[in-house]
C-alpha positions in Angstrom: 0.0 0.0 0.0 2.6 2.6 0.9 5.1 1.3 -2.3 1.3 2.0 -4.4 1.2 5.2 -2.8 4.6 6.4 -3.0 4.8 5.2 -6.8 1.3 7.6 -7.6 2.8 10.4 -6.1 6.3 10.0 -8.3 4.6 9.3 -11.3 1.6 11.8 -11.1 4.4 14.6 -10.5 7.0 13.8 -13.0 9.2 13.8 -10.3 11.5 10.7 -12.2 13.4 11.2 -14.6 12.4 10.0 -18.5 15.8 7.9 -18.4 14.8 6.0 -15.6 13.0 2.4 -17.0 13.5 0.1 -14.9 11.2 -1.3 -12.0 8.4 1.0 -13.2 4.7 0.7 -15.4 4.4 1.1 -18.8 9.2 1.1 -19.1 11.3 -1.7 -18.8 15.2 -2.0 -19.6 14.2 -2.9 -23.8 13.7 1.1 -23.9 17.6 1.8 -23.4 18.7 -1.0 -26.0 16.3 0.6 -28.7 17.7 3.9 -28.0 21.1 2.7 -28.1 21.1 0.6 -30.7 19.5 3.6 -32.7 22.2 5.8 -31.5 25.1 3.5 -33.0 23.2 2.7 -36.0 22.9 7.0 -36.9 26.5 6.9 -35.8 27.9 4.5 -38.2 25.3 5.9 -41.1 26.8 9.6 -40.3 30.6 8.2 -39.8 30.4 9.5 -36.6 31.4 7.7 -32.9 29.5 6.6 -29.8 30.5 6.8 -26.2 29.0 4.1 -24.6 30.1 3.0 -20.2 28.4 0.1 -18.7 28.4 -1.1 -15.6 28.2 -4.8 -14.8 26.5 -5.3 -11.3 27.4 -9.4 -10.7 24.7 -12.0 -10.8 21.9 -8.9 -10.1 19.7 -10.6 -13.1 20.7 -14.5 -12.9 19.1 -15.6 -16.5 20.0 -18.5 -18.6 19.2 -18.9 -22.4 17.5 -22.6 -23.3 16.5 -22.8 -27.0 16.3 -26.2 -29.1 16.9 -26.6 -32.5 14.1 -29.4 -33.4 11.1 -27.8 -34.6 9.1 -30.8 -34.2 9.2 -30.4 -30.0 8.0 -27.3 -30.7 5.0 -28.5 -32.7 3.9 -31.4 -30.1 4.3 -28.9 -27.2 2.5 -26.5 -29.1 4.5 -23.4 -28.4 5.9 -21.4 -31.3 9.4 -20.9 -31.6 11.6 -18.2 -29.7 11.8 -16.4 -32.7 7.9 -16.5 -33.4 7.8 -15.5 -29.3 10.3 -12.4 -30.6 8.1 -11.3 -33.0 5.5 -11.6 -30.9 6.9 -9.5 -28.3 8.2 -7.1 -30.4 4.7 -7.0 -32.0 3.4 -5.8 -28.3 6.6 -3.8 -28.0 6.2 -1.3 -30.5 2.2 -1.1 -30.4 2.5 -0.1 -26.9 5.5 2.7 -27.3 2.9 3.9 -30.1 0.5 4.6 -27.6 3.1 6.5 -25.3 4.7 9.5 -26.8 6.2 10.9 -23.9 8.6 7.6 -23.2 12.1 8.1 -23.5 12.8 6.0 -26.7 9.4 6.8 -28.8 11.5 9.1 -30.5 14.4 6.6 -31.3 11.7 4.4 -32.9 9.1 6.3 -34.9 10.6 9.8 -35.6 14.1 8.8 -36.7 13.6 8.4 -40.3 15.3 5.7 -42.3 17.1 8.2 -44.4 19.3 8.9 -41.9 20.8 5.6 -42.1 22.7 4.6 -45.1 21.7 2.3 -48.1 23.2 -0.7 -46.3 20.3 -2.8 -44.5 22.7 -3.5 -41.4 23.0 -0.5 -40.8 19.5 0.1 -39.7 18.1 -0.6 -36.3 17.1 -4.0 -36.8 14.3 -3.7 -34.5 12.4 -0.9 -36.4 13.0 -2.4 -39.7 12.6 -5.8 -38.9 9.1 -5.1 -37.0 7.9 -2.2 -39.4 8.4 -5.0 -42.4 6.3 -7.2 -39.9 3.2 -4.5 -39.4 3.1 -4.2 -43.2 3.2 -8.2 -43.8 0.1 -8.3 -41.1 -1.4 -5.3 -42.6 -1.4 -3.7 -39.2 -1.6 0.6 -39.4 0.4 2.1 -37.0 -1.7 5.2 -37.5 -5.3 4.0 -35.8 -3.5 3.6 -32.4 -4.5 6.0 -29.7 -2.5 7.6 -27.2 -2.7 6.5 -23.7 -2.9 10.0 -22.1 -5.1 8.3 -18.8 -3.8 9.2 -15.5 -4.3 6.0 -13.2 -6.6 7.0 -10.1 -5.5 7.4 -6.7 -5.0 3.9 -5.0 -5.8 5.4 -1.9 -9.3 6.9 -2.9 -12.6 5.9 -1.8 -15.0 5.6 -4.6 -18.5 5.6 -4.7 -19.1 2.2 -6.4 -20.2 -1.2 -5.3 -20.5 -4.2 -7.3 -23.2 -6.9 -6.9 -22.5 -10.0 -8.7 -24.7 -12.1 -6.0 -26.6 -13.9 -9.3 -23.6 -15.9 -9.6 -24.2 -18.2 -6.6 -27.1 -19.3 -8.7 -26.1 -22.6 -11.2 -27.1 -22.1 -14.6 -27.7 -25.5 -15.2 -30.5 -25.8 -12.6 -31.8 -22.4 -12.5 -35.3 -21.9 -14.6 -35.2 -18.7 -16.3 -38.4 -17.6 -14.1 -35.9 -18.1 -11.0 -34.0 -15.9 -12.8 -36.5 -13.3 -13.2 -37.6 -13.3 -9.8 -34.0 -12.9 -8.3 -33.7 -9.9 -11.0 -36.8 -8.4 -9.5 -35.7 -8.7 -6.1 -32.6 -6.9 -6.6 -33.7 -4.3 -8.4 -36.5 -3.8 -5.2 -34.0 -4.0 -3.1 -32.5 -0.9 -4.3 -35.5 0.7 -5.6 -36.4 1.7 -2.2 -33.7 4.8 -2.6 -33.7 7.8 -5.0 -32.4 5.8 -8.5 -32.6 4.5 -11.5 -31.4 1.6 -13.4 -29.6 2.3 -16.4 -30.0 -0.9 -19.3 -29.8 0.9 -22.6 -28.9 4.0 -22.1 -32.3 5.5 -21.5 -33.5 8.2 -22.1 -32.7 7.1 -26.4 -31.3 3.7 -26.9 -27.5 3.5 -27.6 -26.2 1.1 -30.3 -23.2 1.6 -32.9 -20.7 -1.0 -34.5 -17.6 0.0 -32.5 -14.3 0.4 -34.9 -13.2 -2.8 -36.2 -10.8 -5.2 -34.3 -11.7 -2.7 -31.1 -12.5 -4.8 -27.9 -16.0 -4.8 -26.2 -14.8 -4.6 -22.5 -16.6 -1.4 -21.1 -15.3 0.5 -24.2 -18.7 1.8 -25.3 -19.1 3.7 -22.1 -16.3 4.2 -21.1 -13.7 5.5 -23.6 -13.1 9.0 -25.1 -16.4 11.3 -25.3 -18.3 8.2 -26.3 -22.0 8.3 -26.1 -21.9 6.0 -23.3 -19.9 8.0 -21.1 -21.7 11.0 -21.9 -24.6 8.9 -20.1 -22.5 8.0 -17.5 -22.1 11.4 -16.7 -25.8 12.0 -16.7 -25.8 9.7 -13.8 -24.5 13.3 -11.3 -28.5 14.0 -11.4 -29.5 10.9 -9.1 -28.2 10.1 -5.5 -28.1 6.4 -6.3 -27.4 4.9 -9.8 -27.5 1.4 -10.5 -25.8 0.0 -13.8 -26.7 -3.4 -14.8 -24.5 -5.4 -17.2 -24.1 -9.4 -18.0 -20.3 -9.2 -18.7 -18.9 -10.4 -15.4 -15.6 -10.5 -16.2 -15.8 -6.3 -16.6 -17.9 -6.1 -14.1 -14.9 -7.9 -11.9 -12.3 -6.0 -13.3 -13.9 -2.9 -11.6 -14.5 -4.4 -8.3 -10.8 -5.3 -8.1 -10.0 -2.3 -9.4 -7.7 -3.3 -11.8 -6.6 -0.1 -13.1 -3.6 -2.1 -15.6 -6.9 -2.2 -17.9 -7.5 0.8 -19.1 -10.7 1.5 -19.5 -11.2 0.6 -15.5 -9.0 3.7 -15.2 -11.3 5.9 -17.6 -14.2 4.4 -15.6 -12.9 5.2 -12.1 -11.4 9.0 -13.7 -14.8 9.7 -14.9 -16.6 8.5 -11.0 -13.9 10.2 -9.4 -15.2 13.9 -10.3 -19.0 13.3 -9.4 -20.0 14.6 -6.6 -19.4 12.4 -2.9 -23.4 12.3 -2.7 -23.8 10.0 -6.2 -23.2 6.4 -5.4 -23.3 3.8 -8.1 -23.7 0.5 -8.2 -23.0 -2.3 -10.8 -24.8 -5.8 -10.6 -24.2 -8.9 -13.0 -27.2 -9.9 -14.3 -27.3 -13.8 -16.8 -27.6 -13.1 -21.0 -30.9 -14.3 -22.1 -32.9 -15.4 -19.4 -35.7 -13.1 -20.3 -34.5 -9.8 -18.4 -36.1 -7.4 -20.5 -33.5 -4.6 -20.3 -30.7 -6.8 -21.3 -32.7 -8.5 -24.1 -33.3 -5.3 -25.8 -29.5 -3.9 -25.1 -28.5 -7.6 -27.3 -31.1 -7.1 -29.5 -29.5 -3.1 -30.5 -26.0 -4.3 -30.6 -27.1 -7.4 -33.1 -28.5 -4.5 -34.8 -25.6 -2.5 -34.6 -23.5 -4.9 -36.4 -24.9 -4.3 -39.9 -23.7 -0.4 -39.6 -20.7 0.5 -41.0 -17.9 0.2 -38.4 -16.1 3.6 -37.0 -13.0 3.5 -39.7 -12.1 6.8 -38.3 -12.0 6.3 -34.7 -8.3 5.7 -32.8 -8.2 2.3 -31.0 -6.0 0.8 -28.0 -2.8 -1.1 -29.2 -4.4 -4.0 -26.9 -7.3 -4.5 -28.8 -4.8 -5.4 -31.7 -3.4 -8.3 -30.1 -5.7 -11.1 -31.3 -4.9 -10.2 -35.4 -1.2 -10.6 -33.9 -1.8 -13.3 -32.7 -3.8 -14.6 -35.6 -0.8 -13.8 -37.7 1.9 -15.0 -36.1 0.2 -18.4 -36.0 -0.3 -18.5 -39.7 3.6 -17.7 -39.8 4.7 -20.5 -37.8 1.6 -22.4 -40.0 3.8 -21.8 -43.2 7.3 -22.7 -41.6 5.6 -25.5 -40.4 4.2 -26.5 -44.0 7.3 -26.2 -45.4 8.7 -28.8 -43.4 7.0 -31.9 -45.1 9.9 -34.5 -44.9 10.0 -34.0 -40.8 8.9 -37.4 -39.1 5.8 -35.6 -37.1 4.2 -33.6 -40.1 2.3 -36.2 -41.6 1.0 -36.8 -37.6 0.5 -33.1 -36.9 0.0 -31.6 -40.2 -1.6 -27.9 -38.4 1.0 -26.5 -36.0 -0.2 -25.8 -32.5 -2.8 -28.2 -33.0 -3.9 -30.0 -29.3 -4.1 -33.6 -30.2 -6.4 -36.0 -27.9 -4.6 -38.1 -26.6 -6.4 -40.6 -24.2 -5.2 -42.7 -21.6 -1.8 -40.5 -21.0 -0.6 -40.0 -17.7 -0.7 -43.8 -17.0 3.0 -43.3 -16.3 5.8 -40.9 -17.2 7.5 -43.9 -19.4 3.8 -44.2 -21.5 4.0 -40.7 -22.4 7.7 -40.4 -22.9 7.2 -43.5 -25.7 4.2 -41.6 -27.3 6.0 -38.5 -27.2 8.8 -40.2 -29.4 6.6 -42.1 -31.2 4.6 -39.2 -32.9 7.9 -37.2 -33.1 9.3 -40.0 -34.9 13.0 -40.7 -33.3 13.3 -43.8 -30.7 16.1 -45.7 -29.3 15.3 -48.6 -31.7 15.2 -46.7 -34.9 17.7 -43.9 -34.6 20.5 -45.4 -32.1 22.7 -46.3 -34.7 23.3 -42.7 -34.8 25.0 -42.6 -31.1 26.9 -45.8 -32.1 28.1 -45.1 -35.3 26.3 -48.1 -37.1 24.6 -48.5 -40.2 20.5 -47.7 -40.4 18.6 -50.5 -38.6 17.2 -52.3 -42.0 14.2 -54.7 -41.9 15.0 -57.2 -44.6 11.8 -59.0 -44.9 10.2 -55.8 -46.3 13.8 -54.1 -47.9 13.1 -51.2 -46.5 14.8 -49.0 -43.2 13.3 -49.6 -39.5 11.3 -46.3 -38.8 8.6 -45.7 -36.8 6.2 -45.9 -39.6 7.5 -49.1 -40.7 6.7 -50.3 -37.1 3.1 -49.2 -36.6 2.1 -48.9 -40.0 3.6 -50.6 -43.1 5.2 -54.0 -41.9 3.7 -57.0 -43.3 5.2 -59.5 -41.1 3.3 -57.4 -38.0 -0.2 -57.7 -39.3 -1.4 -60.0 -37.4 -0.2 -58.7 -34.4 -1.4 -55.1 -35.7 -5.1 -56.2 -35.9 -5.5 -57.4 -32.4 -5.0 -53.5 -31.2 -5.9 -51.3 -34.5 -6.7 -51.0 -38.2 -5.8 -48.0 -38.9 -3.2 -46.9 -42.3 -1.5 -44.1 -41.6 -0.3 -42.1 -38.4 -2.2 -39.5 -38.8 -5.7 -41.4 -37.9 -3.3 -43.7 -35.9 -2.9 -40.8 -32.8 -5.9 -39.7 -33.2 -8.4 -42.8 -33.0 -6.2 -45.3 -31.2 -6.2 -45.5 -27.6 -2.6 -44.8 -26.3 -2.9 -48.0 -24.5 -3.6 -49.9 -27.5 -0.4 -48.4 -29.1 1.8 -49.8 -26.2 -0.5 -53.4 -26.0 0.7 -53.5 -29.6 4.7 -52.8 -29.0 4.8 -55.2 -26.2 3.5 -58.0 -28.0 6.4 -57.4 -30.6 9.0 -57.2 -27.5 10.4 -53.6 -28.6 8.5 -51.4 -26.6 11.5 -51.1 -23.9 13.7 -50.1 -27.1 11.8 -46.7 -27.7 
């Protein structure tokens, strides 16, 4: 509480300097290596010199590097590379120092032109080409990004709000929609018997618009900017007691931890904060489509809504950009993938990232360890001979090398075997339809099930 404290005052003052990143919100330590590396890049462009002193503080940041080569343990894990995870947070990186002008390497990054550096690509910082290139491939604007000009409210501030998310005790599953109702109604009487009102679709006209596209939903229509929602909000200074009803629990939790990282909790509680101490609001979660008639007629405008041509011209939060990151970056490590046909696990995990079902696992940490090498495609018994400097195990009733495939699939002299546990023809439908159990049932009967 008193670090919280300490940390509003020192920040709501200016009172640090610009240079200072680490250990504070919205800088980190990747802001001096984008300025420097900017710095030597002009330098060498201009034929000019850089005076750079460090100081080397022993073991204060103990980290250690692990990165793997094999692309494959990547795809069964499911977790893109560290170079996709670069792009990915330099993605985040450079959305976010969009949105905040006033930090000490914004200039470094967006207002050093290119032509400053000469016509040799090293010379460049590679972090502005390399993620500028990125933006363009994505088709990502840099110019629809708003500034995040919101001063964080006072931690130690009382605020007029409660939050009444008591409908959730209630399961869905067993709860009739008339119980549903009938709670509703005795909540809202509950209050009712103050000075209020309840506020479900922006009364006194209905509110609805298609927000701007890829913009998030969370609170932003009354919250942000001088949207038409807050503009209501406001209207709420007229009424001692204000009661807001919403089905989006997750916002309506946000506010009651007052988690003022999101930004449009801080707009929310910045916009409260200057109402007068006598105007008390409240928030209560009330279930989608249960019959509520307030909250059927707010889904019914913004199903409307969507058929209106989206706010093109409107700035947006680099957060709400993350998803079409995402989305992109997947469909990058999608084509490296593709491209990588001859590897052992494609033809068993054609889609990278995909989650495959895999039943009966965690019989045993020597079950999944053979099925992990199994669908990746290197065991003891088939690639050994690489550690022992042999020739390729060979399977001369078929004339053709020991692989996994071989194994589980293709060997004739197996069938019978094969058809007591599965009849599948390819690995593909093999992990997918086979119990794991089956698999190993299979391998023990052959006797080389303690060679994966």
């Amino acid at each position: 509480m008193v670090n919280d404290r300490l940390v509003h005052v020192l920040e709501s003052r200016n009172l640090l300097s610009n240079a200072q990143c680490g250990f504070r919100k919205d800088h980190s330590t990747l802001d001096h290596l984008v300025t420097l590396e900017t710095s030597i890049k002009k330098a060498f462009a201009r034929k000019k010199q850089v005076l750079a002193v460090f100081f080397d503080l022993e073991k204060a940041y103990d980290t250690t590097q692990r990165t793997t080569p094999i692309k494959s343990l990547y795809a069964e894990a499911g977790e893109p590379s560290l170079e996709h995870w670069r792009m990915k947070l330099a993605f985040n990186y450079v959305l976010k120092l969009k949105s905040l002008p006033r930090k000490l390497c914004h200039d470094a990054v967006f207002e050093a032109p290119l032509s400053d550096f000469s016509a040799d690509t090293k010379s460049e910082p590679k972090l502005v080409a390399n993620t500028f290139e990125h933006f363009k491939n994505a088709n990502i604007s840099l110019n629809i990004i708003d500034n995040l000009n919101v001063q964080c409210p006072t931690p130690w501030e009382e605020h007029n709000i409660n939050v009444d998310i008591s409908l959730t005790k209630q399961n869905r599953e067993n709860t009739s929609e008339v119980a549903y109702q009938k709670e509703f109604f005795r909540i809202k009487e509950k209050f009712s018997k103050g000075c209020g009102r309840g506020l479900f679709s922006g009364t006194p006209r209905p509110l609805e618009g298609k927000l701007p596209e890829r913009q998030g939903i969370c609170l932003q229509s009354c919250t942000r900017g001088n949207s038409p929602g807050l503009a209501e909000i406001k209207k709420l200074t007229k009424y001692h007691k204000n009661f807001i009803y919403s089905d989006s629990l997750s916002a309506l939790q946000a506010i009651q931890s007052k988690n003022f990282k999101v930004i449009d909790i801080s707009c929310l509680y910045n916009s409260i904060q200057k109402f007068p101490p006598y105007v008390h609001i409240s928030f209560v979660w009330i279930p989608a489509h249960v019959g509520i008639q307030g909250n059927e007629n707010v889904d019914k405008l913004a199903k409307a809504a969507l058929n209106r041509a989206s706010c093109s011209g409107k700035l947006i939060y680099w957060s709400d950009l993350k998803s079409k990151i995402n989305t992109f970056i997947n469909s990058v490590w999608q084509k490296n993938w593709d491209a990588e046909g001859a590897n052992k696990l494609h033809e068993v995990l054609p889609n990278s990232g995909e989650d495959l079902h895999r039943r009966g696992e965690g019989a045993g940490r020597k079950r999944e360890t053979a099925m992990c090498r199994l669908r990746v495609g290197h065991t003891w018994l088939t690639q050994s001979y690489l550690l022992k400097n042999e020739e390729k195990p060979f399977c001369y009733a078929c004339d053709s090398l020991y692989t996994v495939q071989h194994i589980l699939i293709e060997c004739p002299d197996f069938q019978d075997t094969r058809r007591k546990y599965f009849s599948v023809t390819d690995l593909y439908r093999l992990f997918r339809d086979v119990n794991p159990s089956g698999i190993v049932g299979y391998l023990k009967d052959l006797g080389v099930y303690g060679n994966i």
